[in-house]
Structure formats: structure tokens, C-alpha cells
GULOLO-498492 format. One record per residue: residue in one letter; x, y, z of N, C-alpha, C, O in turn. Coordinates in pm, whole numbers, plus 50000, padded with zeros to 5 digits. Last residue first. Layout:
! GULOLO-498492
AXYZXYZXYZXYZ ...
END
This chain:
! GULOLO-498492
X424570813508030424710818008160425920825608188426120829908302 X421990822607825423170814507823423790822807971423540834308008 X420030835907676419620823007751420910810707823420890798707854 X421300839607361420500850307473420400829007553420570817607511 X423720864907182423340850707265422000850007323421470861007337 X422550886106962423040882307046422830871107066421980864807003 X420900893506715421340903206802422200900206888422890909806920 X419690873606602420560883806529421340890206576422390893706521 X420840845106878419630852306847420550865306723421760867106737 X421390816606970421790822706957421290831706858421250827106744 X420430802107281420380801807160420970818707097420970829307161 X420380777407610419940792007532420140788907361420060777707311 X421680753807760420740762307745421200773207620422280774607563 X423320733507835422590728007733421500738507715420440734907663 X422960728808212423340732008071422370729407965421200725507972 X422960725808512422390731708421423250733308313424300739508328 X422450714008824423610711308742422980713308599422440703208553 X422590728709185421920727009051423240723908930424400728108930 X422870744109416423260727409404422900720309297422830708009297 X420580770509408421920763409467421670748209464420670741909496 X418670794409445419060786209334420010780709381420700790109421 X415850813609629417250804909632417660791509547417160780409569 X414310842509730414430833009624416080826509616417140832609601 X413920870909791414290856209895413750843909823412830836809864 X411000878509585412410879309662412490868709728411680859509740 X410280887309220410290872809360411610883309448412530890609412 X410910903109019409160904809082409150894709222408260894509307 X412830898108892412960903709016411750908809077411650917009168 X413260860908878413010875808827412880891508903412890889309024 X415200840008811414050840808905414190858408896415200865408911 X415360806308624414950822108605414820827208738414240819008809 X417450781308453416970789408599416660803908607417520812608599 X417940780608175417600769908279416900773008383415800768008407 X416330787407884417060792608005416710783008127415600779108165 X415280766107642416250779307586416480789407712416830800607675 X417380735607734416430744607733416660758607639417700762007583 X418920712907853418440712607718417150722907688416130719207631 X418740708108178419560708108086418350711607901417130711407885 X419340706408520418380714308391418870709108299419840702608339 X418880688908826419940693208690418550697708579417380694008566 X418930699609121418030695309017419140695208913420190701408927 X419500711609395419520700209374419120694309234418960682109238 X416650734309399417720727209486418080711909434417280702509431 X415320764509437415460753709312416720744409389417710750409432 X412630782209656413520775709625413860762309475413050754409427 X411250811209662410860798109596412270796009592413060804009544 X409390831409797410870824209874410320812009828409500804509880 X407700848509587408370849509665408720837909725407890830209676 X406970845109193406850848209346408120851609410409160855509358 X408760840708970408130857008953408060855009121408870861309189 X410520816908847410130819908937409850833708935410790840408892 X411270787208599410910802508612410460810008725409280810608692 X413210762508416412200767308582412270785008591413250792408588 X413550763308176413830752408312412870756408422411960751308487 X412000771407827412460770107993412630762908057412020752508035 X411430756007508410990760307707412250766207734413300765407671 X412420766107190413120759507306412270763107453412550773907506 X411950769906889411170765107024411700759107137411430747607172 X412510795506641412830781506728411870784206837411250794306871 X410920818206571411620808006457411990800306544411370790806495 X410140834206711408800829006727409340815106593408630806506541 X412120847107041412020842806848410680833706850410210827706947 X411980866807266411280859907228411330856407074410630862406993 X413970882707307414560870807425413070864707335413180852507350 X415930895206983414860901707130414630885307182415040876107111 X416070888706656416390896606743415870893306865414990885106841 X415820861306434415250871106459415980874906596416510865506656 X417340835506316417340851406227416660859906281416560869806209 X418620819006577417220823006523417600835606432418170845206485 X419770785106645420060802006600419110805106523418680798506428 X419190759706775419720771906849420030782706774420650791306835 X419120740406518417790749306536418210757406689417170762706728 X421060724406568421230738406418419640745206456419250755606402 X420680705306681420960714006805421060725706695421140737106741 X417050691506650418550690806611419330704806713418730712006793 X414690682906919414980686306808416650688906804417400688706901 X413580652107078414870666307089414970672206943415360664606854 X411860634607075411300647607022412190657807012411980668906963 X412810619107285412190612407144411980621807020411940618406902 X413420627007471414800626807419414200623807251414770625207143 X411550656207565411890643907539412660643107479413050652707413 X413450688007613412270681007517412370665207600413210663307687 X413910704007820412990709207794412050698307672410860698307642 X413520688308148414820691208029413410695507957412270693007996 X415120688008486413760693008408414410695108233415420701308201 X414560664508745415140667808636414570674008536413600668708481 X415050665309120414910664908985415240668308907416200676008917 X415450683009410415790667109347415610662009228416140651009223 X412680701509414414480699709440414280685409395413290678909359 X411100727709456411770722809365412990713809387414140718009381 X408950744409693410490739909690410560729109566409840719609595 X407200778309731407520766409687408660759609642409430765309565 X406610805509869406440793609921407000782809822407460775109906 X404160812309595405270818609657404990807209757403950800609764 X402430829809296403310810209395403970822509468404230834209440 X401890848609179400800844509273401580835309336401260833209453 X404010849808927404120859809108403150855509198403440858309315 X403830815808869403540830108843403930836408974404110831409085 X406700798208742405540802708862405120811808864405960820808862 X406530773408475406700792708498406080793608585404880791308571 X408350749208358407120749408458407830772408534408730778808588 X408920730508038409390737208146407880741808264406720738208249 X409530696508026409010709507943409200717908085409500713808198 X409610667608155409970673207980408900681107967407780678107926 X411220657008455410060667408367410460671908261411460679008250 X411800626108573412490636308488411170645408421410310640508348 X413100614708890412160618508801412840625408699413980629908706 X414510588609047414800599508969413530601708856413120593908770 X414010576809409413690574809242414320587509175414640596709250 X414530577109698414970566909618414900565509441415450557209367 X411150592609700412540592009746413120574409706412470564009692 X410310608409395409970602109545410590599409559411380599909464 X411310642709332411130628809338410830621109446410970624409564 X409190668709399410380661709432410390652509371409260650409327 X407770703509511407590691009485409130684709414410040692309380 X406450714809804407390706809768407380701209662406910689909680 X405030741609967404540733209884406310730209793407070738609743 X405870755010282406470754710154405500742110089405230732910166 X405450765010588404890755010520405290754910331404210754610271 X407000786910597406830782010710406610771710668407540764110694 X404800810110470406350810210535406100803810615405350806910707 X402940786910198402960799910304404050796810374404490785310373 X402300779309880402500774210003402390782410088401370788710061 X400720775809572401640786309666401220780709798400050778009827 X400460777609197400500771709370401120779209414401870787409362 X400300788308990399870796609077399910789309230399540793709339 X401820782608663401030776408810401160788108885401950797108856 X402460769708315402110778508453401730774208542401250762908542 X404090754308145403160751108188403100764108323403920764508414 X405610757407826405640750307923404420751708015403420749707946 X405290772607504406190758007564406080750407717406440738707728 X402270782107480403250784407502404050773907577403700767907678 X401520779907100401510779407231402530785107323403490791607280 X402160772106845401090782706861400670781907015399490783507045 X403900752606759404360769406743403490774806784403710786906774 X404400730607011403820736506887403800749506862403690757606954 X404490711007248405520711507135404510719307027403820711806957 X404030715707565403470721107496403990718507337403750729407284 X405640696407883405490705107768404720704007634404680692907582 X405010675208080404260684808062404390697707977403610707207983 X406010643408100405800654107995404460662808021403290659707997 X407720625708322406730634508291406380646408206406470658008247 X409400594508312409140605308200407620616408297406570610508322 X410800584508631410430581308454410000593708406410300603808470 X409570581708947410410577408815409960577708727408850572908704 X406800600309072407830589409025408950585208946408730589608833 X406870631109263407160623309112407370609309110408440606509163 X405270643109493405650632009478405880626609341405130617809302 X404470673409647404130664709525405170655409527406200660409572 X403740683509977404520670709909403900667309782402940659609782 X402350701010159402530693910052403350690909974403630699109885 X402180727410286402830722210375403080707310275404070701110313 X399190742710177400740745510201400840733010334400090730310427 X397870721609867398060729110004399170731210092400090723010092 X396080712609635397520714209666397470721809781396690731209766 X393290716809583394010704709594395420704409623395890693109635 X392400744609616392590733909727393040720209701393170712309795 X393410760009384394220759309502393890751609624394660750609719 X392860738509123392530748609203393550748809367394130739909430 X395880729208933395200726608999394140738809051394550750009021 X398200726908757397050736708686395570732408796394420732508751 X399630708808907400050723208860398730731608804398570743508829 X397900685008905398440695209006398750710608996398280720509053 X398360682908647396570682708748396760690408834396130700808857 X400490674908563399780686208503398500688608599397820698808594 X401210657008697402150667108779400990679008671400780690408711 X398520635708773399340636608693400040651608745399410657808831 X397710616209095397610627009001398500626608890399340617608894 X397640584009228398500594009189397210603909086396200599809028 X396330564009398395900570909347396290587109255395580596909230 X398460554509610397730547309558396890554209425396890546209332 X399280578009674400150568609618399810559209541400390555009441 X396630603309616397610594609704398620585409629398640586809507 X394640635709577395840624309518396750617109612397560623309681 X391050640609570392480639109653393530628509599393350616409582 X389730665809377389980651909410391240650909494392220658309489 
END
């Protein structure tokens, strides 16, 4: 289906789209206000994958609309298939404010970057190639900004992130 202004998508439609509804050179368009695309339950996984992908040259965008502040509640993991794609101007926190759990749930009795005892998303995760994060504030996650070394020419700058990680048997983990 084709999404317009008139006819908005939800940012989950998109993201978990086939690859012809999103196309390189595209503009997702947030509105103001709440978009919840996180997962809240122990038997999942907290945020949302995608495989969009733009091409060098044509970048798939997505943004607030202009003049508005969006905010995404839950996190969004690009797989190594994205590449091409720009992130900027927004807000990605990992709960609703309705649903924030207490902050005594950051320390897990278990070891290693995955505890299966707290539930904190991610901010933004990047595996592809020349995915930009620009401009966004993170906040309230268990890691704000990932980009792994499966991506190159990948660029994080002008970002205002906190309120991340937790503190694991073994260590901190998710903290910058």
C-alpha cells in the first residue's frame, strides 16, 4: 500500500515493511507524539528489526515532520541487510513514560550483555552500511547508540543520550 499524509502508515508497517513500500530516496515522516513500537514482555524481543535499505546516494530517511517532535518508545535494530539509512531529528526512549519501569530494576544478578532478569531495549542499533544517527536524543535504554562492526562508514554525531545501561554480576554494561 502507498503511505501519504493524508493516509499515514504506522512506523511499525514501515519498518517491518516489504521492500517495495519503502524505497531509496524516502522520507518516513513521524508526527508528533507517541510512537510505540516496543515489545514489553519477557518472551520477546524488546524492539523492532528492519531490513530497509536505501542505496549511495539515495538514503531512506526517517524524521520528524518538520516543525514537530516525534518520540519512538522502543528501540529499532537494523539488520546488516539496511544500509543507506538516515535517523535524525528524533526521539527514541526505550519505555513510555506510562510503563517506565522503576530505575532498582538496572541491576541484574546475572553476568554477559544479555540478562533475561531486566528488560531494558536499545536506542538504535546499526549492523549495515553508511547509516547515519543525527540529531536525536536517546535516553532511557539498556544502550543508546550501537553501530557494530559488521557496518562501515557509519555516522553518530549531534546526539543527546542518557539514561542507559545496567548494572550486570560482572560489570556495568550499556554505559558509555
Amino acid at each position: 500500500s502507498t503511505c501519504s499524509i493524508g493516509l499515514p502508515c504506522s512506523l511499525i508497517t514501515m519498518l517491518e515493511s516489504t521492500p517495495a513500500a519503502v524505497q531509496p530516496g524516502d522520507t518516513i515522516y513521524l508526527r508528533a507524539g507517541n510512537h510505540n513500537i516496543g515489545r514489553y514482555c519477557n518472551a520477546c524481543t524488546p524492539w523492532r528489526q528492519t531490513s530497509i535499505a536505501g542505496i549511495d546516494g539515495l538514503p531512506i530517511t526517517i524524521t520528524s515532520y518538520p516543525g514537530e517532535w516525534a518520540v519512538v518508545n522502543g528501540g529499532i535494530l537494523f539488520l546488516a541487510a539496511s544500509h543507506d539509512v538516515v535517523v535524525k531529528g528524533l526521539e527514541v526512549a526505550a519505555f513510555p513514560y506510562s510503563t517506565y519501569p522503576s530505575p532498582l530494576l538496572r541491576v541484574s544478578a546475572q553476568s554477559g550483555p544479555f540478562p533475561t532478569d531486566i528488560l531494558y531495549p536499545p536506542g538504535i542499533m546499526f549492523y549495515g552500511d553508511r547509516m547515519k544517527l543525527l540529531d536525536c536524543v536517546i535516553r532511557d535504554g539498556g544502550e543508546g547508540a550501537e553501530s557494530w562492526d559488521a557496518g562501515v562508514d557509519n555516522v553518530i554525531e549531534g546526539n543527546l543520550i542518557y539514561g542507559q545501561g545496567w548494572l550486570g554480576s560482572d560489570r556495568g554494561h550499556g554505559h558509555s
